[in-house]
C-alpha positions as CSV (number, residue, x, y, z in Angstrom):
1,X,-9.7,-4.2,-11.1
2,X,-8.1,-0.5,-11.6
3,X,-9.7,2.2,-9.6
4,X,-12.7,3.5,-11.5
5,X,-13.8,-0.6,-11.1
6,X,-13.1,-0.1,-7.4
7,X,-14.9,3.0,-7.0
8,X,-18.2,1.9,-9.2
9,X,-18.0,-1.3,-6.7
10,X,-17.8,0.6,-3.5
11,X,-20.7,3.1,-4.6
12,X,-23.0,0.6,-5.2
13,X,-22.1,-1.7,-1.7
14,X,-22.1,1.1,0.3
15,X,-25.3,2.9,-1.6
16,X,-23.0,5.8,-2.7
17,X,-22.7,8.3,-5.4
18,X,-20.1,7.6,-7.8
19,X,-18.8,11.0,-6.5
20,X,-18.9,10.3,-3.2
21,X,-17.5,6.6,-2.9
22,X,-14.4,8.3,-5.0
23,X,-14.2,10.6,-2.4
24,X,-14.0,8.1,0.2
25,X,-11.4,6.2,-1.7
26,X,-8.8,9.5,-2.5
27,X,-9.3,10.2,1.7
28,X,-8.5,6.6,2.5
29,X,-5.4,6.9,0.4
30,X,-4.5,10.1,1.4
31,X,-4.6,8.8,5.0
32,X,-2.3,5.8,4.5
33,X,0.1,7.6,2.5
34,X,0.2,10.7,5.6
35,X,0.7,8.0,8.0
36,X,2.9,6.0,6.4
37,X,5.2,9.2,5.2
38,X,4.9,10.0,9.3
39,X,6.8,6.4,10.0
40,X,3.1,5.4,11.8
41,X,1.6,1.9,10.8
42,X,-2.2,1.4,9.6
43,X,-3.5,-1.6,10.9
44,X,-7.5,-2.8,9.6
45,X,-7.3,-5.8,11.4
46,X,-8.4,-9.3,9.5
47,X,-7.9,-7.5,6.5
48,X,-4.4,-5.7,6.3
49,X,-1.6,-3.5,7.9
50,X,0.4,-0.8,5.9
51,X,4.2,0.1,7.1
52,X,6.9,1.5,6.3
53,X,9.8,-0.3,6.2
54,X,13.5,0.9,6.4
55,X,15.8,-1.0,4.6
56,X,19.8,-0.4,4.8
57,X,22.3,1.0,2.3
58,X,24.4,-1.9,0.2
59,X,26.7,-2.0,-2.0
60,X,25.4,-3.0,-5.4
61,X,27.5,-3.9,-9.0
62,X,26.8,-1.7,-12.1
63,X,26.0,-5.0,-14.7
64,X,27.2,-2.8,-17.7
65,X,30.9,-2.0,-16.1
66,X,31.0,-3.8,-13.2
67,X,32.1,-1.1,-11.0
68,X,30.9,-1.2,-7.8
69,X,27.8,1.2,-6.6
70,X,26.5,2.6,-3.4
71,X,22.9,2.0,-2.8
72,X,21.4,4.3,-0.4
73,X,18.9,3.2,2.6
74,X,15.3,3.4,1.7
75,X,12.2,3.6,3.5
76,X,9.4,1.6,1.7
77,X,5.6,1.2,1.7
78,X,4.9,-2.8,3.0
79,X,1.6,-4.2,3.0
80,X,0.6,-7.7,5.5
81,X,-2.4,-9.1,4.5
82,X,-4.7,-10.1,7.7
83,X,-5.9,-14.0,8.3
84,X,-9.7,-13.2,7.2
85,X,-8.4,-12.3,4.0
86,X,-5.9,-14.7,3.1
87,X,-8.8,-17.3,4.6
88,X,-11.0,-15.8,2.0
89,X,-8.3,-15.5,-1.1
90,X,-7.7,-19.5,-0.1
91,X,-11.2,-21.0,0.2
């Protein structure tokens, strides 16, 4: 499913315009992405939590040469899926 799908199913759930439920979709993203960017968590719970995860510095190996590289510390997006769903992705 790519986002038009998701948007022509949540319009006709939630008894929506197309324009409207893609609304409500950008402001939901735009949400978790401010709050993740801000280091803050998003928790729906049953469903998911969104995070943002710091992960250290290492030191890597360029495959072509060999040489060793520095890899920078990165903060990124993580997603935990909640028990309702992965009860409901199982059953």
């Amino acid at each position: 499913m790519n986002k038009k799908d998701l948007v022509k199913q949540v319009a006709a759930f939630a008894d929506l315009s197309h324009a409207q439920a893609n609304r409500c979709l950008n402001a939901f993203i735009a949400t978790v992405t401010d709050t993740l960017s801000q280091g803050d968590k998003v928790t729906l719970p049953g469903f998911q939590t969104f995070e943002a995860r710091q992960r250290a510095g290492w030191t890597g190996r360029n495959p072509q040469t060999g040489a060793d590289i520095e890899i920078p510390a990165t903060t990124s997006p993580a997603f935990k899926a909640g028990q309702t769903l992965k009860k409901a992705v199982n059953a």
